[in-house]
C-alpha positions as CSV (number, residue, x, y, z in Angstrom):
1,X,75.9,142.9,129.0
2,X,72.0,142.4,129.4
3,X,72.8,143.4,133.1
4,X,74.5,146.8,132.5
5,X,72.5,147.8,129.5
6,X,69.0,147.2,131.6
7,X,67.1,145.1,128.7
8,X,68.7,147.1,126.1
9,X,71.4,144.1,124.9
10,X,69.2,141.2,125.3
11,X,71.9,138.0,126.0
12,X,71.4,135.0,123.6
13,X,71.8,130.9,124.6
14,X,75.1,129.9,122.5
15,X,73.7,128.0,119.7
16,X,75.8,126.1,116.9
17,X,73.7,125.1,113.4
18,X,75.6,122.5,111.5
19,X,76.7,123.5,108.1
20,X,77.0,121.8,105.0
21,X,79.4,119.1,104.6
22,X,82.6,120.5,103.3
23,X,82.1,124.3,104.5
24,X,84.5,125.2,107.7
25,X,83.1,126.8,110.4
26,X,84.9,129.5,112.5
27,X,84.0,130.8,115.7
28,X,85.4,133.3,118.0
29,X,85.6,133.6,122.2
30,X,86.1,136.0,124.1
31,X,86.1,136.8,127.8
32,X,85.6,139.9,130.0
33,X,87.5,139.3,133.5
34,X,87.9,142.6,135.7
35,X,91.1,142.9,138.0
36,X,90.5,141.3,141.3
37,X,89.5,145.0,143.0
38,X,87.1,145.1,140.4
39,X,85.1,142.0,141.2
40,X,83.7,143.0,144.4
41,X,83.0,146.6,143.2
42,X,79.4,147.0,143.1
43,X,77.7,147.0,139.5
44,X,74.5,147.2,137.7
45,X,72.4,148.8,135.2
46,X,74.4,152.0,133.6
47,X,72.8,155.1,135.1
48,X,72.8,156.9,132.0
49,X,70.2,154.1,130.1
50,X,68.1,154.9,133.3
51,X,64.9,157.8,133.2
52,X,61.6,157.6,135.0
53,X,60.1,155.6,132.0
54,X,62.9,152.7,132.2
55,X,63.6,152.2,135.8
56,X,65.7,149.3,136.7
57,X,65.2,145.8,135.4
58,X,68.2,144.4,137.8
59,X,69.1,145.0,141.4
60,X,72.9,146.2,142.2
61,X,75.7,143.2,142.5
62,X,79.4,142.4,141.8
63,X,80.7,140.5,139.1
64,X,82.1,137.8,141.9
65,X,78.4,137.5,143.4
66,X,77.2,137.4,139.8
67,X,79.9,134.4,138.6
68,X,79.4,132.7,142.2
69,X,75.6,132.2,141.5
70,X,76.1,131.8,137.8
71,X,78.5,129.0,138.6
72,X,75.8,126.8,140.0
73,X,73.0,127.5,137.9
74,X,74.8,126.7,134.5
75,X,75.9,123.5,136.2
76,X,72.3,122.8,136.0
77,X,71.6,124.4,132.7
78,X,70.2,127.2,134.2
79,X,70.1,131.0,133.6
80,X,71.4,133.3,136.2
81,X,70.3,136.9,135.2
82,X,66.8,136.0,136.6
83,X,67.8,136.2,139.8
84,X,69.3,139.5,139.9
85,X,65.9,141.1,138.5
86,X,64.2,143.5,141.3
């Protein structure tokens, strides 16, 4: 999402606090996954959040180059939207 909305959505690190004993805690996943055609379509920041004052923060990729790169860096505990930035 930080991708597409150029800086606009700024992704967090998933963090879990502990709560008091006795209080449940809940969370909720979910998972975007385009079709197969989809993954190699070219993507990147939305044109419409785009003017001459915001130019792009990230260069153009596809979601598969994007999950192939962010596939090795988390292995590491890295993060991967740095090395899309122009």
């Amino acid at each position: 999402m930080q991708l597409l909305s150029n800086d606009k959505f700024k992704s967090v690190e998933h963090r879990v606090l502990a709560t008091p004993l006795g209080r449940p805690r809940i969370s909720a996943v979910s998972f975007f996954l385009p079709s197969a055609k989809e993954r190699i379509k070219p993507c990147g920041p939305i044109k419409e959040l785009l003017s001459d004052n915001t130019p792009p923060v990230y260069r153009i990729t596809s979601y598969e180059e994007f999950m192939n790169h962010y596939r090795v860096v988390g292995q590491i505990g890295g993060r991967a939207l740095p090395h899309f930035k122009l």
